[in-house]
N, C-alpha and C positions, 0 to 999 in steps of 0.2 A: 058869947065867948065859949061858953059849954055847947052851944051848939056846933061851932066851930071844930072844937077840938075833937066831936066825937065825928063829924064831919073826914076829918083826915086819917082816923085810924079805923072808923067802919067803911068807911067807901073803898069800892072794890075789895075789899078783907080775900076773899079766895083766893086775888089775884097774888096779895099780899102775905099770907099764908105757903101760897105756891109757891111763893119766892123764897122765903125763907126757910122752907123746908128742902128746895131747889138747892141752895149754898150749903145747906147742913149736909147732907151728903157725899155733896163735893170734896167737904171738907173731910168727911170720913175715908173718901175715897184715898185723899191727898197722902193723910194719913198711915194707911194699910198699905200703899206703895212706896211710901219713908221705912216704913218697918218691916216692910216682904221680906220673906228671905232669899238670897240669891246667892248664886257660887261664881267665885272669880277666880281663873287661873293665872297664878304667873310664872316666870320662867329669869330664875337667877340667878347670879355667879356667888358660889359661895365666897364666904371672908375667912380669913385663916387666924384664928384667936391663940393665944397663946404661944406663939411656934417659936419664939424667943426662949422657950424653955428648954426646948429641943438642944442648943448648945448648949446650955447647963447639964445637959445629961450624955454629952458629945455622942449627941444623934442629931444627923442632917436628915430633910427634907429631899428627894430626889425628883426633877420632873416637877417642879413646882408652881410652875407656867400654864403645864399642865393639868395640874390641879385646880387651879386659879380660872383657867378656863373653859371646867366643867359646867354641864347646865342642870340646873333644879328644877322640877317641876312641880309647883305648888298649887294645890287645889282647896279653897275656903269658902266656907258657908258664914252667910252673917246677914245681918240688916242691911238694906241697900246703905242705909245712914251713916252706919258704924265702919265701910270701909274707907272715908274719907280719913280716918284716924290708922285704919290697918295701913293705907298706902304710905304713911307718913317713916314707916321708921322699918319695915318690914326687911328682914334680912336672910341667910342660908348662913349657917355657922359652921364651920370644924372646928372645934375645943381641941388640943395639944394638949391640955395639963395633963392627961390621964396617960401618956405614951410613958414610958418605961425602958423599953427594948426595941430592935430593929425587928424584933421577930412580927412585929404587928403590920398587916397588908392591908386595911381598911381604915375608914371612920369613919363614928355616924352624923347623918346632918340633922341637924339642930334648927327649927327655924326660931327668929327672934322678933317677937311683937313690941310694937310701942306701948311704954309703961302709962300710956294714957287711954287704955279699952281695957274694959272688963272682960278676965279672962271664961268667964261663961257666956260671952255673947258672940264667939265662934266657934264653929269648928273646922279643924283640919281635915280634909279628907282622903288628901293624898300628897306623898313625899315620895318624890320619883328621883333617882335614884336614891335610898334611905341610907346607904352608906357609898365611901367614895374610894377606889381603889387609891393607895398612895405605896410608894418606892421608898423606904427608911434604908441608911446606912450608916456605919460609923463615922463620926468628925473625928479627923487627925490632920495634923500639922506637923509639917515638913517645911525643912528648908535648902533651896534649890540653886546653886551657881549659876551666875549670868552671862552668858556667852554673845558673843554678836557675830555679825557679819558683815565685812566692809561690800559697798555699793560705791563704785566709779572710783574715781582718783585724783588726788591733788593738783593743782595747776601745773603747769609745768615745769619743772627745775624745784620743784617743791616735794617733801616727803611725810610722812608720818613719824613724828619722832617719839610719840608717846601717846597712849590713851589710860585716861583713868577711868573708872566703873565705879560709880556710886549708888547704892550698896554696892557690894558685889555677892552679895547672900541677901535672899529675899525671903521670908517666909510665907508660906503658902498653906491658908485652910481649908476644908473642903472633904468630902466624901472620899474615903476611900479608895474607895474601885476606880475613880473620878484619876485620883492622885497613882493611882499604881499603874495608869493607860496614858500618862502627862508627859508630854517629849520635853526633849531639853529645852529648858529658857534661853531662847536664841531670838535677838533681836537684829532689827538689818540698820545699819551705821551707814550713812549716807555723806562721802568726804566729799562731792563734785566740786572741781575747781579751787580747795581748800587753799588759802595763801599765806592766813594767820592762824594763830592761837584761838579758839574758841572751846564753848560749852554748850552743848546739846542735850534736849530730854525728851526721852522715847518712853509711849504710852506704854507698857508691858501687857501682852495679851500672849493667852495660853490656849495650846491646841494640843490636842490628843494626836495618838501616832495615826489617826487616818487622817489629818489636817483640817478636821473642824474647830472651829473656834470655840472654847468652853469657859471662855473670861467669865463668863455670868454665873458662874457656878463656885467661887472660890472669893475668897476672903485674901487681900495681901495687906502684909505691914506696908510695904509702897507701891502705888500706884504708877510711880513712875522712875527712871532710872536715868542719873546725869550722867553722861559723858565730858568729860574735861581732855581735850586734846591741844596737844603741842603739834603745830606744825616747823618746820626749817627748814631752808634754803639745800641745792646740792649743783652741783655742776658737774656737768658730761664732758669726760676728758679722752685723749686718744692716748696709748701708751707707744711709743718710740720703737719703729724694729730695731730689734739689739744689735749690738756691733761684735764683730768677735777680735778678736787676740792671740797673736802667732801665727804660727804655718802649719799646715795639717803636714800630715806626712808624702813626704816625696811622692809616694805610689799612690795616692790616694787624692780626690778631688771632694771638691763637697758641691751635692747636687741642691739641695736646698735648706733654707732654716724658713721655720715657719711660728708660729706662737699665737696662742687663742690665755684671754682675748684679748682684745686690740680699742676696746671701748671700756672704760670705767666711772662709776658714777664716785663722786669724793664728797665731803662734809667739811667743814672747818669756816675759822672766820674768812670774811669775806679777804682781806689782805693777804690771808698765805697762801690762798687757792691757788694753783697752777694751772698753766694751758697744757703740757704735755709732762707725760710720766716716762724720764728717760731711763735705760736700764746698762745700771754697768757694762764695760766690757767684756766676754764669754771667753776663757782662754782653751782654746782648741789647738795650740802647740804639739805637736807630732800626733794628732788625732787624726786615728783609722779604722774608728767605729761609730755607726750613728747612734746618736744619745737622747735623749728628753729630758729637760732640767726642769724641777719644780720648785717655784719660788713662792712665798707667803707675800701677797699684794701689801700687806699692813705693813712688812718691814720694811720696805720697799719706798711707802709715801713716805715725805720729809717732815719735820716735829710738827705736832698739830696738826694735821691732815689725817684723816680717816676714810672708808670705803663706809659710804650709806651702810646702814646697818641690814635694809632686806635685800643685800646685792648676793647675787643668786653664785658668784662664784669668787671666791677669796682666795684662787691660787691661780700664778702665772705658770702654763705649761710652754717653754720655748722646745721646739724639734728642729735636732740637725743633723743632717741626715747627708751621709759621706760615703760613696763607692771608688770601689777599685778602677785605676786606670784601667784602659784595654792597652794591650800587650802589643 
């Protein structure tokens, strides 16, 4: 049995030696290439820390996107081993608590390790850019009247009898300079074919006086703005050429009567609407001069009848126009 067993650990021994001295090294090799040092570049978007503080002290961030989309370039020295742990939480910071004033054009970047590697088993070798240019302004708050603009037209024989604006005062926060370059809050109102009553809501977006759109930059108490519209009914009437009354004067004829206009659009319920608008008779009894009569259309339609409210002209002008016999 003893012969045996010396049998399996002296036989071949050199080769067995070899061997084991073979793996030991390896194993130191394995080792010394776990714990090498090496440097890893990397390239990051910084995170913006605190900037919430920024409105507490009504300072805005300008160019933000901007910011946001700057690149870091980070250079670390460490264990090969130890950057499985760097990679894990590694960040580019701008801190904001320290801002005060708009007077500040910079900050610095920060980078941020994971709380699980010892801060002595890297080093930093490079922070490219070390500070970051940024745009500071004053935050103010204004508020803005909301104007629209109609787009097409109601169905036929149909009109606009009312629009409501809800709000009709928005407030608006945001950068100064931002705010003092802000066009008018003017939304476009879309009536095509309108037949009834309805409620509409338009997204509110903000543009500067050279017509870019600057929505992302500002803060509103509403998002969105309802319109409540009345629409009613109207019918298209002809008005009656007028008649006249008496006899003009012996010596004189009458060469034409004429009257603008001759079409009017009218409102009211559907039962007292009329087809034609007739006009008294004109008394021209010993008349031998031409005249133009001007009449108020309103007095004119019978109770309860109105002229649409956007009808472009509310006076009847009749001309009658009378010359001298020839001799």
């Amino acid at each position: 049995m003893i012969k045996f067993i010396k049998k399996i650990f002296f036989n071949n021994i050199l080769l067995k030696l070899s061997a084991v001295l073979i793996a030991f090294v390896i194993w130191i090799i394995v080792v010394n290439i776990e714990n090498n040092k090496i440097i890893m570049t990397y390239f990051l978007k910084p995170e913006l820390l605190n900037k919430e503080e920024l409105s507490e002290k009504k300072i805005v961030l300008l160019d933000e996107k901007k910011v946001k989309d700057s690149v870091v370039e980070v250079k670390i020295q460490a264990a090969r081993n130890d950057f499985k742990f760097i990679n894990k939480n590694l960040k580019a910071i701008l801190n904001f608590s320290n801002i005060a004033s708009t007077d500040v054009n910079n900050i610095d970047v920060h980078i941020l390790f994971s709380e699980y590697i010892d801060r002595n088993s890297y080093r930093v070798l490079k922070i490219y850019p070390e500070k970051i240019e940024i745009n500071l302004d004053n935050l103010v708050n204004r508020e803005e009247k909301v104007y629209y603009e109609l787009k097409n037209k109601p169905a036929d024989g149909f009109y606009l009898k009312n629009i409501k604006i809800i709000p009709e005062l928005v407030n608006i926060s945001g950068a100064k300079s931002l705010l003092d370059n802000l066009s008018p809050l003017n939304l476009i109102l879309d009536v095509y074919n309108l037949k009834k009553d309805t409620s509409r809501s338009e997204i509110i977006k903000l543009f500067d006086k050279e017509k870019n759109d600057i929505s992302d930059n500002f803060t509103l108490s509403d998002k969105e703005i309802k319109f409540e519209i009345e629409v009613d009914s109207y019918k298209k009437i002809n008005i009656e050429k007028p008649k006249l009354m008496g006899n003009i004067n012996d010596n004189y004829l009458l060469k034409n009567i004429d009257y603008e206009p001759k079409q009017i659009e009218i409102i009211g319920e559907n039962k007292d609407l009329i087809d034609t608008l007739k006009i008294f008779e004109i008394d021209v009894d010993g008349a031998c001069l031409s005249k133009t009569i001007e009449f108020n259309i309103g007095e004119l339609l019978p109770k309860g009848i109105f002229l649409k409210p956007d009808s472009n002209n509310d006076k009847l002008l009749i001309s009658i126009e009378i010359e001298k016999k020839s001799e």
